[in-house]
Each structure stands twice: as structure tokens, then as C-alpha cells.
BALO-626915 format. One record per residue (C-alpha): x, y, z. Coordinates in steps of 0.5 Angstrom, whole numbers. Each point is the difference from the previous one (the first is absolute). Layout:
// BALO-626915
X|Y|Z
...
// end
This chain:
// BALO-626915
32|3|-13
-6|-4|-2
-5|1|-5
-7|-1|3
-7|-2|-3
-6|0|3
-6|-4|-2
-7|-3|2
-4|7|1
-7|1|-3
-6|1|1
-4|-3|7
-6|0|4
0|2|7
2|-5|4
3|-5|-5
7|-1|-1
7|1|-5
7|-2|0
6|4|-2
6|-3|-2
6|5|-1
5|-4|-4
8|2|1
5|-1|-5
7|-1|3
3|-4|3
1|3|6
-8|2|2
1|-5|6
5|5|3
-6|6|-1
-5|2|6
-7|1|-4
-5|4|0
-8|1|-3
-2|8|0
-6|2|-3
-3|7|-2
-7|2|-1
-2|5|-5
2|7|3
3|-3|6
7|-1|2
3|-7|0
1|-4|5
3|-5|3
-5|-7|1
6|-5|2
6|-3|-1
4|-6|1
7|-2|2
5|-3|-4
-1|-6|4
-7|0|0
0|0|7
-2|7|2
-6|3|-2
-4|7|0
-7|1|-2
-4|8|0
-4|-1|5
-5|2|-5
1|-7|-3
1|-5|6
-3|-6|0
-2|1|-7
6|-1|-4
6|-4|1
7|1|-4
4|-6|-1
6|-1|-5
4|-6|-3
7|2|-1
0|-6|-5
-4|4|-4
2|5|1
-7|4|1
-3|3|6
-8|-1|1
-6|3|3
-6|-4|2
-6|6|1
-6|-3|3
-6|4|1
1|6|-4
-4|6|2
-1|6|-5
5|4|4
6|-4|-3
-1|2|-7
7|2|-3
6|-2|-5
4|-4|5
7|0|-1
6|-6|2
7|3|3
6|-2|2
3|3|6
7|3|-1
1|4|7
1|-5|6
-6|2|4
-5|-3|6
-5|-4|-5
-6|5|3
4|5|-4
-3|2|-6
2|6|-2
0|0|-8
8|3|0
2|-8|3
-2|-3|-6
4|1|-6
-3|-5|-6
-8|0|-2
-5|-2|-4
-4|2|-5
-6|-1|4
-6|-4|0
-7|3|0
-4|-3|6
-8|2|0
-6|-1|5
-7|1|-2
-4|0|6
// end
């Protein structure tokens, strides 16, 4: 498996503007499907989207399409997410993951995926 770690997180108004990067160490990371999850204080986490191997495919929550865009680069190894126009609503600790569990990419449930990150903290001021 890979090991994950996230960054770009912060602090931001409403409206503005991060980017995330998962860095992957391994050389096998291009043969990962990714995902990003977030979780908001008292909330479950939940699945924001995620990327095929390839890159490819991809799968966005409906709570963050047209806003965020996911990418990757396999010669890098990492795993990005462009989030535009953030609302207040998508405070929380964003995490990387990588798919262990062959599944359709729009499935995004929590067990699919075996490596994550630590985490990076993402906050928006209204």
C-alpha cells in the first residue's frame, strides 16, 4: 500500500480558492484509484471525489460539482483537488485515500479504501 499525505489546507473566505495536494510515496500509486473525503466537525465523513487510476474517470459529490476539480499526476505521484468558490459549508479536515476495493469510482464508501492521510485542515469564513 501507499502512504498519503495531504496539504494546502487553510484558512479562506467565502468564495476564494485552495488547492490540495496528496503526495503518495511507492512506486506503485498509479495503479490506485483515489479518493478525497472530508469530515466536518460532529459529521460523518463523506466522500467529495475521486479519480481513476488513469485519470480518466472521475466522480464529484453533488455538493461540490462544478467547484472542485480533482486531477493527478502518476509521474509525481500525487493526487490533487482545485476547490473554487468555497462556501462555509465546506469547512472540515480533508483526507486522501486510496482505493483498495475495485468498485465503480462513484462508490465511495469508506471500507473501499485501505491508505489514508493524516489530513489537512480546510476552513471557510463567511
Amino acid at each position: 500500500q501507499v502512504q498519503l499525505v495531504e496539504s494546502g489546507g487553510g484558512l479562506v473566505q467565502a468564495g476564494g480558492s485552495l488547492r490540495l495536494s496528496c503526495a503518495a510515496s511507492g512506486r506503485t500509486f498509479s495503479i490506485y484509484a483515489m479518493g478525497w473525503f472530508r469530515q466536518a466537525p460532529g459529521k460523518e465523513r463523506e466522500g467529495v471525489s475521486s479519480i481513476s487510476s488513469r485519470g480518466d474517470i472521475t466522480y464529484y459529490a453533488d455538493s461540490v460539482k462544478g467547484r472542485f476539480t480533482i486531477s493527478r499526476d502518476n509521474a509525481k505521484n500525487t493526487v490533487y483537488l482545485q476547490m473554487n468558490n468555497l462556501k462555509p459549508e465546506d469547512t472540515g479536515i480533508y483526507y486522501c485515500a486510496a482505493r483498495t476495493v475495485l468498485r465503480p469510482i462513484a462508490t465511495m464508501n469508506l471500507a473501499d479504501f485501505g491508505s489514508w492521510g493524516q489530513g489537512t485542515q480546510v476552513t471557510v469564513s463567511s
